[in-house]
C-alpha positions as protocol buffer text, in pm:
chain_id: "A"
residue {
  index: 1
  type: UNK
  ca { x: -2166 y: 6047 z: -5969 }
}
residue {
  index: 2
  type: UNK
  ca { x: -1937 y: 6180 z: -5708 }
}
residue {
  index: 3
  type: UNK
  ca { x: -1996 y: 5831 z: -5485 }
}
residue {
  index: 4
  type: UNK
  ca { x: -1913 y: 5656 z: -5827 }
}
residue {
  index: 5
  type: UNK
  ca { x: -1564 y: 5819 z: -5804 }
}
residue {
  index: 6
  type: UNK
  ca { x: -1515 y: 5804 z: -5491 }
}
residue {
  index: 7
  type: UNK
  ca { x: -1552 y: 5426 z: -5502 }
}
residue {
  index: 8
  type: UNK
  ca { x: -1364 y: 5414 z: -5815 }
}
residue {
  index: 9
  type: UNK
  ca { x: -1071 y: 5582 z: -5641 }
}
residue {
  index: 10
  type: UNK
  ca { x: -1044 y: 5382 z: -5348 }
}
residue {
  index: 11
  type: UNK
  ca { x: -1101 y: 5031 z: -5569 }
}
residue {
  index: 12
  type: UNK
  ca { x: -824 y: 5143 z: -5776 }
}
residue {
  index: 13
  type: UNK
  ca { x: -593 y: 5221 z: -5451 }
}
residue {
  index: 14
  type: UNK
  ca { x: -659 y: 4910 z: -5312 }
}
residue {
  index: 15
  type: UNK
  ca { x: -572 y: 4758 z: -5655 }
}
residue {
  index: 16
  type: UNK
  ca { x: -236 y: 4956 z: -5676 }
}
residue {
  index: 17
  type: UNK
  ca { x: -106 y: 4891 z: -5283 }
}
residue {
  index: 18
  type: UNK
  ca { x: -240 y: 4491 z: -5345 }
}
residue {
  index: 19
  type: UNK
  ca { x: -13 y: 4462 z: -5666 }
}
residue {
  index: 20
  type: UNK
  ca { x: 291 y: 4646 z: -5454 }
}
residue {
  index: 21
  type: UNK
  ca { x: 261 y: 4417 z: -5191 }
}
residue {
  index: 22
  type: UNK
  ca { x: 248 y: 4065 z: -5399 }
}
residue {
  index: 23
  type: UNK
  ca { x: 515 y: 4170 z: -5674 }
}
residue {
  index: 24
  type: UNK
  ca { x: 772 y: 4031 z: -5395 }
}
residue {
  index: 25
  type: UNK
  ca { x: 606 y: 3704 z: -5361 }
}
residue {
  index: 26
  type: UNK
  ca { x: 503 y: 3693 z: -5747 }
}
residue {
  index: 27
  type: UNK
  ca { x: 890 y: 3722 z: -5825 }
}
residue {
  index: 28
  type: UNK
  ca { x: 964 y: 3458 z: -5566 }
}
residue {
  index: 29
  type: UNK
  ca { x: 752 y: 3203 z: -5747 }
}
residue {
  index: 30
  type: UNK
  ca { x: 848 y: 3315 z: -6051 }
}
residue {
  index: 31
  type: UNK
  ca { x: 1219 y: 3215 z: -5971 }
}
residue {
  index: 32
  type: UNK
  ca { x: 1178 y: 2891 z: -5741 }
}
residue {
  index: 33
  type: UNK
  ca { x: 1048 y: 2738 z: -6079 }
}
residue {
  index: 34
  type: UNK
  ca { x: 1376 y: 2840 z: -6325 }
}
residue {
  index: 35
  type: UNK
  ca { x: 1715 y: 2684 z: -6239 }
}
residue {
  index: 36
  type: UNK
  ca { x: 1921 y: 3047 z: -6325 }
}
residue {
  index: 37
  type: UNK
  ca { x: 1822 y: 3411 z: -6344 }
}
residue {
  index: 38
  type: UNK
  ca { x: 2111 y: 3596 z: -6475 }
}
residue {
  index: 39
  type: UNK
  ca { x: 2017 y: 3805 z: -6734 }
}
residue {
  index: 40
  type: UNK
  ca { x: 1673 y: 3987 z: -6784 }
}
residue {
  index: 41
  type: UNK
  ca { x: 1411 y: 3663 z: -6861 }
}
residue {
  index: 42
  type: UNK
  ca { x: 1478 y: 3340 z: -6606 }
}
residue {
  index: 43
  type: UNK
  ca { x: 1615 y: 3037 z: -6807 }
}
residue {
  index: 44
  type: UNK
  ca { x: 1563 y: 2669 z: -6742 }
}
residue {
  index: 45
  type: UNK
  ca { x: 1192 y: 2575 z: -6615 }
}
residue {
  index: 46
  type: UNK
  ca { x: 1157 y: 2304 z: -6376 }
}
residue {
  index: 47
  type: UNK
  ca { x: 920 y: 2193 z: -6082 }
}
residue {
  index: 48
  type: UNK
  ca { x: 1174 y: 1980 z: -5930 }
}
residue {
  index: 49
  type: UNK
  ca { x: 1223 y: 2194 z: -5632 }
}
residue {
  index: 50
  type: UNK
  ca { x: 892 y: 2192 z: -5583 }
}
residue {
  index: 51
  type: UNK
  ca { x: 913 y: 1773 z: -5670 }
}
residue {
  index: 52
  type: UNK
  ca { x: 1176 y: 1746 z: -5416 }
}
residue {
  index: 53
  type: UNK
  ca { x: 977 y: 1960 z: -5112 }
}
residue {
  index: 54
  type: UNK
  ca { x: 669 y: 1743 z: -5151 }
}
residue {
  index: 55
  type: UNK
  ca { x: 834 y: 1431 z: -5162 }
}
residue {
  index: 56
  type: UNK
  ca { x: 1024 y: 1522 z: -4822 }
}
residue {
  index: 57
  type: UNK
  ca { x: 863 y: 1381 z: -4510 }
}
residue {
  index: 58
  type: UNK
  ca { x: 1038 y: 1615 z: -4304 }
}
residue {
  index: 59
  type: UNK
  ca { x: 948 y: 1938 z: -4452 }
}
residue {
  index: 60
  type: UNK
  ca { x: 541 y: 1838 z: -4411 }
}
residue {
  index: 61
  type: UNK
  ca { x: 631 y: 1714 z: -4060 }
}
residue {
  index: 62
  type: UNK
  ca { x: 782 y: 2065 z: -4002 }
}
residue {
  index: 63
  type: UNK
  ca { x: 467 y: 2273 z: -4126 }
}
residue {
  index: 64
  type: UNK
  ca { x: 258 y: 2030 z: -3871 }
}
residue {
  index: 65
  type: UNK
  ca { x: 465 y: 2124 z: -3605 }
}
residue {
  index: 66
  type: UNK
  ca { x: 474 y: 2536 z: -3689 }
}
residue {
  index: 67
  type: UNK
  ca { x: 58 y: 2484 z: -3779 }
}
residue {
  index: 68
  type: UNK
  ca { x: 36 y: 2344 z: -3395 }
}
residue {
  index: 69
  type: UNK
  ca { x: 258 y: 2576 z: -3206 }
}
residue {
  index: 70
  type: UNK
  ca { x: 104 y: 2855 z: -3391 }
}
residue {
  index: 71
  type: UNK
  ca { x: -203 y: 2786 z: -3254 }
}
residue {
  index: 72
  type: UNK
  ca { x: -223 y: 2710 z: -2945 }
}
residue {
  index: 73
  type: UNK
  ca { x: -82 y: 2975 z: -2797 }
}
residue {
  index: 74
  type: UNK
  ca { x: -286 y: 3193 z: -2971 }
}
residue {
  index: 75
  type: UNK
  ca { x: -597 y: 3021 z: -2846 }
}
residue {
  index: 76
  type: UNK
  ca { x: -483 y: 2988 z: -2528 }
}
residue {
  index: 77
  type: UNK
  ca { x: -412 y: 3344 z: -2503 }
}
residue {
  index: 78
  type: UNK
  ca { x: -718 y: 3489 z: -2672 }
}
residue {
  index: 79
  type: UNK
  ca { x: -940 y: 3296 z: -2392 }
}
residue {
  index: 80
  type: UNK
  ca { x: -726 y: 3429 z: -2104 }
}
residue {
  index: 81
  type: UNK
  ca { x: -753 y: 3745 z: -2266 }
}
residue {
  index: 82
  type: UNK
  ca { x: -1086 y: 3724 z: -2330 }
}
residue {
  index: 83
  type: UNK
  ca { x: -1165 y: 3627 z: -1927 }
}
residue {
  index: 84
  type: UNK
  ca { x: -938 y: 3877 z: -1812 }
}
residue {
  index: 85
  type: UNK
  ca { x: -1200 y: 4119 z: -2027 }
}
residue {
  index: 86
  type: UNK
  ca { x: -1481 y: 4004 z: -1838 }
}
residue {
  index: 87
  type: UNK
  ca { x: -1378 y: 4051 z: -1500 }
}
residue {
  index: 88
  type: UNK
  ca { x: -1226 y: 4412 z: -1621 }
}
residue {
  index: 89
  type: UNK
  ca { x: -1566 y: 4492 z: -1810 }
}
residue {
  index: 90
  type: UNK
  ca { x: -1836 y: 4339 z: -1572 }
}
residue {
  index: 91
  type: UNK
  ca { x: -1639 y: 4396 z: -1229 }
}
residue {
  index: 92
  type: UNK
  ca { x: -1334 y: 4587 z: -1196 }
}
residue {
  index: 93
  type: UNK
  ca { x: -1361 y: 4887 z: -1460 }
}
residue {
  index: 94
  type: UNK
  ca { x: -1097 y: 5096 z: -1312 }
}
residue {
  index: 95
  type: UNK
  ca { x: -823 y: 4834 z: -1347 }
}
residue {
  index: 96
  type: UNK
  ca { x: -800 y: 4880 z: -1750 }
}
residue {
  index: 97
  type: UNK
  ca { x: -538 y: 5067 z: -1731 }
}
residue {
  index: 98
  type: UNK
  ca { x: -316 y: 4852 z: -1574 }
}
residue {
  index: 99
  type: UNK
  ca { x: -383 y: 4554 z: -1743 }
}
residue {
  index: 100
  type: UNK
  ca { x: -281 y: 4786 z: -2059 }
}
residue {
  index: 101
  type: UNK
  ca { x: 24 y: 4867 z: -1949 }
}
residue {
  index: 102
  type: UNK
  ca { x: 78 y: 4472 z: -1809 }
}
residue {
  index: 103
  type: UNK
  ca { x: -64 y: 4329 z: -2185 }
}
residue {
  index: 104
  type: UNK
  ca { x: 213 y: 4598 z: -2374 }
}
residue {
  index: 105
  type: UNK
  ca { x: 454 y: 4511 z: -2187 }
}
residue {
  index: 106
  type: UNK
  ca { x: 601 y: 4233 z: -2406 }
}
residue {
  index: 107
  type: UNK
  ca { x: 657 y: 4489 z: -2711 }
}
residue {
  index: 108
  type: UNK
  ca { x: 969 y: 4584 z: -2493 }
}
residue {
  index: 109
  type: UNK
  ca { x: 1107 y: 4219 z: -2454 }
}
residue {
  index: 110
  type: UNK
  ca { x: 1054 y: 4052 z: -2752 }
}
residue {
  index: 111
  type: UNK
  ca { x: 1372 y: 3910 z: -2962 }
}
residue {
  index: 112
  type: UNK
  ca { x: 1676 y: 3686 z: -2817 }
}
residue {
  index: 113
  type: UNK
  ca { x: 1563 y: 3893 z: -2454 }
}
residue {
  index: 114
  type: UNK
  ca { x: 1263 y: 3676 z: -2380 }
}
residue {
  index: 115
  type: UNK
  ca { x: 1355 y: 3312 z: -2491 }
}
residue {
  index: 116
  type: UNK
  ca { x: 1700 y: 3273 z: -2328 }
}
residue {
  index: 117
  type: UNK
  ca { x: 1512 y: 3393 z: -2029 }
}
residue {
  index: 118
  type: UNK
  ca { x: 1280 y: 3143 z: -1990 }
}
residue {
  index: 119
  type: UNK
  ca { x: 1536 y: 2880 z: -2118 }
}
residue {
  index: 120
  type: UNK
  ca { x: 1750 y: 2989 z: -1786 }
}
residue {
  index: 121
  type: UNK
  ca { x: 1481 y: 3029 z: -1620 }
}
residue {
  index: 122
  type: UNK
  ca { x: 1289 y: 2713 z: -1672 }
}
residue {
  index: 123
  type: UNK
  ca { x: 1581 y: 2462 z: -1805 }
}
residue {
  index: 124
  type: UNK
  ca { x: 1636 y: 2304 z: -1457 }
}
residue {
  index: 125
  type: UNK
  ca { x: 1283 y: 2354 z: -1353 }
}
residue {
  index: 126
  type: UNK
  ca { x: 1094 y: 2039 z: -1269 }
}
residue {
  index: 127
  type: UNK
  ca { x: 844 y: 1894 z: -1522 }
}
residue {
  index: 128
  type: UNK
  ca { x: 624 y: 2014 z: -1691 }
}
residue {
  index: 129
  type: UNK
  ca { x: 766 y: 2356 z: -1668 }
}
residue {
  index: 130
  type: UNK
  ca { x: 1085 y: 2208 z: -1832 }
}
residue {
  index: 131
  type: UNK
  ca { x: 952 y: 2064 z: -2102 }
}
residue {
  index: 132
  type: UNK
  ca { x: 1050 y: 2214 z: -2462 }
}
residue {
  index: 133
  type: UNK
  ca { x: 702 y: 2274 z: -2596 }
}
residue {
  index: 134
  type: UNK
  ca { x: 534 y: 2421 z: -2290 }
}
residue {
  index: 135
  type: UNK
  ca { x: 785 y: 2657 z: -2262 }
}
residue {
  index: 136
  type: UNK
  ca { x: 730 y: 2703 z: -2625 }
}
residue {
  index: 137
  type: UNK
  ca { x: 361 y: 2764 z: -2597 }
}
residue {
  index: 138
  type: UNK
  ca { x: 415 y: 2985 z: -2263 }
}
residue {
  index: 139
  type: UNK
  ca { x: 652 y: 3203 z: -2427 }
}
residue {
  index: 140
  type: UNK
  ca { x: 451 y: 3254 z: -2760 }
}
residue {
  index: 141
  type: UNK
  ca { x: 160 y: 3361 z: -2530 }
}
residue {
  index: 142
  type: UNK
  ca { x: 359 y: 3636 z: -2425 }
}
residue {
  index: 143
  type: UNK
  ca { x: 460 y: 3740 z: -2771 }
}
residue {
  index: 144
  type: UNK
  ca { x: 120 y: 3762 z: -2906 }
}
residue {
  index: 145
  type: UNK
  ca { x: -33 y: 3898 z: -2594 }
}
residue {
  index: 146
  type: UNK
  ca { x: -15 y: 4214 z: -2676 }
}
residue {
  index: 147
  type: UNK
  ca { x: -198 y: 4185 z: -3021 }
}
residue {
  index: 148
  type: UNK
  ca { x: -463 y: 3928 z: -2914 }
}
residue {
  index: 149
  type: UNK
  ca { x: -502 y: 4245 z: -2626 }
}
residue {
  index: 150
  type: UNK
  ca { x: -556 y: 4551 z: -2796 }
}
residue {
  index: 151
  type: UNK
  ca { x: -756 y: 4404 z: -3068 }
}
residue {
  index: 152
  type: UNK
  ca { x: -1025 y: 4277 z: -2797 }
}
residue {
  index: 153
  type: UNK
  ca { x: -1005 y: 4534 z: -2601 }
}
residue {
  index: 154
  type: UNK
  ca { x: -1029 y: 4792 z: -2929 }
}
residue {
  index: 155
  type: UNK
  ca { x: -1375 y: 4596 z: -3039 }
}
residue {
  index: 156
  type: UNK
  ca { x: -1501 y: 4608 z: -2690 }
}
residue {
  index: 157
  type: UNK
  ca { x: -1472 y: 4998 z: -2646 }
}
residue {
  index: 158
  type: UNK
  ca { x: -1640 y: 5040 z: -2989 }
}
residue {
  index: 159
  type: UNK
  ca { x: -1953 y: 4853 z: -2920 }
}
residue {
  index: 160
  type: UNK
  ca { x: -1923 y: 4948 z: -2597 }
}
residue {
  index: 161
  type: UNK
  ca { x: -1986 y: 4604 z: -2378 }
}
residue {
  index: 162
  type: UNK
  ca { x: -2043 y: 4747 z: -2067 }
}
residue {
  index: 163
  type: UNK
  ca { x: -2359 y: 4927 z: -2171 }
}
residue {
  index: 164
  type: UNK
  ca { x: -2489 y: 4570 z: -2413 }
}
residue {
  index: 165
  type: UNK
  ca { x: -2442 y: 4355 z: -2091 }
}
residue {
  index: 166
  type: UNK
  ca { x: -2669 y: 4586 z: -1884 }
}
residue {
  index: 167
  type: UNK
  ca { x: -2893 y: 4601 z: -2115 }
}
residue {
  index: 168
  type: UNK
  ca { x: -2867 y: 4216 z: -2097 }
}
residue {
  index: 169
  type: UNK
  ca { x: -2916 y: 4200 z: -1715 }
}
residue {
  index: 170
  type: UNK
  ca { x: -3201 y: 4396 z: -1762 }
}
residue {
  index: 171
  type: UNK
  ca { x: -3370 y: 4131 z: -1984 }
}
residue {
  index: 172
  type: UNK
  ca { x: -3246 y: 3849 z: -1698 }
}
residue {
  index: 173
  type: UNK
  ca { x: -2964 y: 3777 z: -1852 }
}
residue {
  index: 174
  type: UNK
  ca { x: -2637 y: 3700 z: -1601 }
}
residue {
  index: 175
  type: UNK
  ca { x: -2316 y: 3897 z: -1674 }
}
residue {
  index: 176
  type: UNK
  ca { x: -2126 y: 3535 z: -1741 }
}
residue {
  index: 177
  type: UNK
  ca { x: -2370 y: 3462 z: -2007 }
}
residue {
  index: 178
  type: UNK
  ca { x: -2431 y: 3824 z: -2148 }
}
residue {
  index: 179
  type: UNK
  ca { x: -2018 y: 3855 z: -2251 }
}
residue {
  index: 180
  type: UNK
  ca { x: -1998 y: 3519 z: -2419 }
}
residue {
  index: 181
  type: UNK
  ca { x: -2331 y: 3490 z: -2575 }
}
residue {
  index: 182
  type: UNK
  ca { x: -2372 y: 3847 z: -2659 }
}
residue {
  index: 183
  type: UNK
  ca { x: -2096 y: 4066 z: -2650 }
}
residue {
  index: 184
  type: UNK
  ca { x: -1851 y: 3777 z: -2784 }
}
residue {
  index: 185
  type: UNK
  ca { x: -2006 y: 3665 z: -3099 }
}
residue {
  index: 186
  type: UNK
  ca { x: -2032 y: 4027 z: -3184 }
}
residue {
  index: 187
  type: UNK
  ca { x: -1658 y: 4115 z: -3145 }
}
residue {
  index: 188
  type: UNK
  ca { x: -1528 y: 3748 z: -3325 }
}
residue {
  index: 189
  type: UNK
  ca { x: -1419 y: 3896 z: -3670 }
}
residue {
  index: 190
  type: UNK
  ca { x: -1192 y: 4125 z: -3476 }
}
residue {
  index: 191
  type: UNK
  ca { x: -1099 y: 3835 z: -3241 }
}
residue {
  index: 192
  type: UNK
  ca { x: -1005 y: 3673 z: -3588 }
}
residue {
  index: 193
  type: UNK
  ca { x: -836 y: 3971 z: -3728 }
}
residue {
  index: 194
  type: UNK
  ca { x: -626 y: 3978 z: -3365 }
}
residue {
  index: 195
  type: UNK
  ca { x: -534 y: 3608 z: -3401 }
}
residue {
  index: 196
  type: UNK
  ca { x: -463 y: 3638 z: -3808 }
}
residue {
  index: 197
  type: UNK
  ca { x: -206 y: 3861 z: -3707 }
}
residue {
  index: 198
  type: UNK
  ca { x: -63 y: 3708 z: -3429 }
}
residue {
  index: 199
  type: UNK
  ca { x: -30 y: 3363 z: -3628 }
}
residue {
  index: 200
  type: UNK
  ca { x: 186 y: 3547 z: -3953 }
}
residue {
  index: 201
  type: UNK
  ca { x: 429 y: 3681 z: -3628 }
}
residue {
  index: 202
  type: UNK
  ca { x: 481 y: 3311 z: -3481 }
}
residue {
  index: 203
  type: UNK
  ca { x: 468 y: 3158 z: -3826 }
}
residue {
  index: 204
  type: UNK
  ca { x: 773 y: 3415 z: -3946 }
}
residue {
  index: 205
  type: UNK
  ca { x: 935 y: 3366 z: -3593 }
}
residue {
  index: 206
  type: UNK
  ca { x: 1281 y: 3232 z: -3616 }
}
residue {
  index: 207
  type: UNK
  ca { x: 1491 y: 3311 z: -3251 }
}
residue {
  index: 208
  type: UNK
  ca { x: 1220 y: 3213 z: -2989 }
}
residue {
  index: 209
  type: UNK
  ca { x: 1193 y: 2817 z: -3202 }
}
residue {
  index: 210
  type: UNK
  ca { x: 1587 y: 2805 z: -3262 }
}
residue {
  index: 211
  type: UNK
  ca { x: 1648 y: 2963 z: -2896 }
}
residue {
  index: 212
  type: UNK
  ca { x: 1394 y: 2680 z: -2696 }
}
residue {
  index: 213
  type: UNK
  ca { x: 1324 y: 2436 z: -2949 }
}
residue {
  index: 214
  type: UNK
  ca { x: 1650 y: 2372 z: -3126 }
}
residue {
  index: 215
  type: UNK
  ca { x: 1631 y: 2026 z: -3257 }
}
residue {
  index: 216
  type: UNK
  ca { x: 1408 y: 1916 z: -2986 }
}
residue {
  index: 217
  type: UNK
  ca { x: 1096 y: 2066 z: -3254 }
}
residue {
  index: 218
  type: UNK
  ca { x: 1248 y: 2192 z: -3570 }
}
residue {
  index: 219
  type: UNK
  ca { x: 987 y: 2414 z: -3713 }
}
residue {
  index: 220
  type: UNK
  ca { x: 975 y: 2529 z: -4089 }
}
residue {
  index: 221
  type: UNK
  ca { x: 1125 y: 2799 z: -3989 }
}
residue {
  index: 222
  type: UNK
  ca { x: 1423 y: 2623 z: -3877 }
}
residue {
  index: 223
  type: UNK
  ca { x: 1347 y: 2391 z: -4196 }
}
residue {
  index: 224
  type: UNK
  ca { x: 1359 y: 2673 z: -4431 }
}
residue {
  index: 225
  type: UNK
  ca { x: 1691 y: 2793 z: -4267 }
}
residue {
  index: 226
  type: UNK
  ca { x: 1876 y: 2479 z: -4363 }
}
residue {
  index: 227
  type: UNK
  ca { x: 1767 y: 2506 z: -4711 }
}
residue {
  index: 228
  type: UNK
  ca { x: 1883 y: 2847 z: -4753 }
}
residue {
  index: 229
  type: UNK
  ca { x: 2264 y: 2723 z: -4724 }
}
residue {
  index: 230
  type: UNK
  ca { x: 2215 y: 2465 z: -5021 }
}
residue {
  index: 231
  type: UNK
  ca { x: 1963 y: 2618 z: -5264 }
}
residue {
  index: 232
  type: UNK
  ca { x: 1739 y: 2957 z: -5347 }
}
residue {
  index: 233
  type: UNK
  ca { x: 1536 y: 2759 z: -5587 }
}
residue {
  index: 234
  type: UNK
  ca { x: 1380 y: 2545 z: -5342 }
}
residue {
  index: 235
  type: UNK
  ca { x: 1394 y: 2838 z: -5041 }
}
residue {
  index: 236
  type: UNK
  ca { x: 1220 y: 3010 z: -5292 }
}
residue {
  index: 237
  type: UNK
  ca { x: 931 y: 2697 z: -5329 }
}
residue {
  index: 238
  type: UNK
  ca { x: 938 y: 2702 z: -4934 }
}
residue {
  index: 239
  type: UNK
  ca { x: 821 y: 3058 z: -4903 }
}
residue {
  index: 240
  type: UNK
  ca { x: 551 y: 3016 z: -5156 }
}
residue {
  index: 241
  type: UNK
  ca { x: 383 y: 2681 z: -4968 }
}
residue {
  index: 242
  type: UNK
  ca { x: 437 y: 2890 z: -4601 }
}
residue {
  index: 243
  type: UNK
  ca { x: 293 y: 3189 z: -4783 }
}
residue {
  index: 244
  type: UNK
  ca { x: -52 y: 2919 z: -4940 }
}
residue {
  index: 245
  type: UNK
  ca { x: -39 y: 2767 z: -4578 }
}
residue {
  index: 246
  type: UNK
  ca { x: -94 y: 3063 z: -4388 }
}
residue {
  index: 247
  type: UNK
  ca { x: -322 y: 3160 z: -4635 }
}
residue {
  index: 248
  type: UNK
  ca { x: -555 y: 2848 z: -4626 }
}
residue {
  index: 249
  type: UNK
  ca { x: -538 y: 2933 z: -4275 }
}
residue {
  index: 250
  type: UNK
  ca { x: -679 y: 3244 z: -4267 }
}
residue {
  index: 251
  type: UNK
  ca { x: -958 y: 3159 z: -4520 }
}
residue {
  index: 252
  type: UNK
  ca { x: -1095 y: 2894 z: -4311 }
}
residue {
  index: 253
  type: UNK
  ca { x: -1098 y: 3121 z: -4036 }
}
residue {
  index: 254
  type: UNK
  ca { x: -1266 y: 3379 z: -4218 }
}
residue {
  index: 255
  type: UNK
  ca { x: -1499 y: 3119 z: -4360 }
}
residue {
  index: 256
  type: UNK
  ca { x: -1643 y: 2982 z: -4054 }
}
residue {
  index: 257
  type: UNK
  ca { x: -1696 y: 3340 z: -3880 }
}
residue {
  index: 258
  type: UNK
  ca { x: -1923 y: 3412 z: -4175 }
}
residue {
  index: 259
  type: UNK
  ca { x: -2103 y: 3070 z: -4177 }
}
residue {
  index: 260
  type: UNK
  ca { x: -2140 y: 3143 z: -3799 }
}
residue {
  index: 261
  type: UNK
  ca { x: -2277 y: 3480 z: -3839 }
}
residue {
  index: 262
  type: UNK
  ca { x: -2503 y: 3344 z: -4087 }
}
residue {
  index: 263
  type: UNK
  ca { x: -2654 y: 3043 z: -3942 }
}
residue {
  index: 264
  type: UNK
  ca { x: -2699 y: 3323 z: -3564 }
}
């Protein structure tokens, strides 16, 4: 009986904080699809904000581009991150603590700091280090670093790798294969978590893509800027698509770390 409550309780608390944190966006939709909202119920009910978004070529050409330049970098970080691991876990234990400190170090230059220094850093550079989207890419690497980090390293303290992959080279295993066949499939859904949250910070981002990219690759960030000036309705239709985008996202991810788990 007590369990019974005790689930009860926390079911209804993660009812009550899930409500709290989608009566924002539930209020957003609600008002991208009335013209006015000046007095207590919204008046005129339309979809032509939403009409208007789909039909523009632009605005889908802008989610492709903030889709792609969300994820590489993420991908290309959570493998460095992931090889940096290795060598830390398999051969050099005792230098963990400074690749902490190197990996937090971009919580302290985050903001307007970090792109205009690689713009005047790498602006007169020769190619490829010039070019708009690797410095792009580079730079969201080092914004997401330290999340892709600590989530990795967080799952590989609590199943403790070191011990599984001696325990693996016990069975004839090699360390290579023992951290990416072993230790790696059992740390993906916090690899996943890591990356979920490192793709709703570069999908929200709005100075690193206006600082380097400009109009070289407007975003839907940038997109979603330029609507704001002209109307709320259809602002208000491009947060709810970013919001189901992001979403579909993250259920796909989800979705093929549990088929993967199943079918190993």
């Amino acid at each position: 009986m007590n369990e019974k409550k005790a689930g009860f309780g926390s079911s209804l608390v993660l009812v009550i904080a899930a409500a709290y944190l989608l009566i924002p966006l539930f209020f957003t939709f609600v008002y991208s699809m009335f013209r006015e909202w000046m007095s207590v119920l919204p008046e005129g009910f339309t979809l032509y904000a939403y009409g208007e978004l789909f039909m523009d070529s632009q605005f889908w050409l802008s989610i492709a581009r903030t889709v792609a330049i969300s994820i590489l970098p993420i991908g290309l970080c959570t493998l460095f991150v992931l090889l940096a691991m290795y060598v830390v876990v398999v051969y050099c234990p005792w230098m963990d603590n400074y690749m902490r400190i190197l990996c937090t170090m971009p919580y302290a230059i985050q903001g307007i700091i970090l792109p205009i220094s690689v713009l005047s850093l790498y602006a007169n550079a020769p190619a490829p280090f010039n070019n708009r989207i690797v410095m792009l890419v580079s730079t969201y690497c080092i914004v997401v670093l330290p999340y892709i980090y600590q989530g990795i390293r967080n799952n590989l303290n609590g199943m403790n790798a070191g011990m599984m992959i001696e325990a693996a080279q016990m069975l004839g295993a090699g360390p290579f294969y023992a951290f990416f066949h072993i230790v790696v499939p059992n740390i993906m859904n916090g690899v996943v978590v890591s990356a979920m949250l490192a793709m709703a910070i570069v999908f929200g981002d709005f100075v690193v893509i206006n600082t380097i990219g400009g109009g070289y690759f407007p975003t839907a960030q940038m997109y979603l800027y330029d609507v704001m000036k002209k109307s709320s309705q259809k602002t208000c239709a491009i947060i709810i698509v970013l919001f189901c985008v992001t979403l579909c996202i993250s259920c796909f991810a989800f979705m093929r770390e549990k088929k993967g788990q199943a079918k190993s």
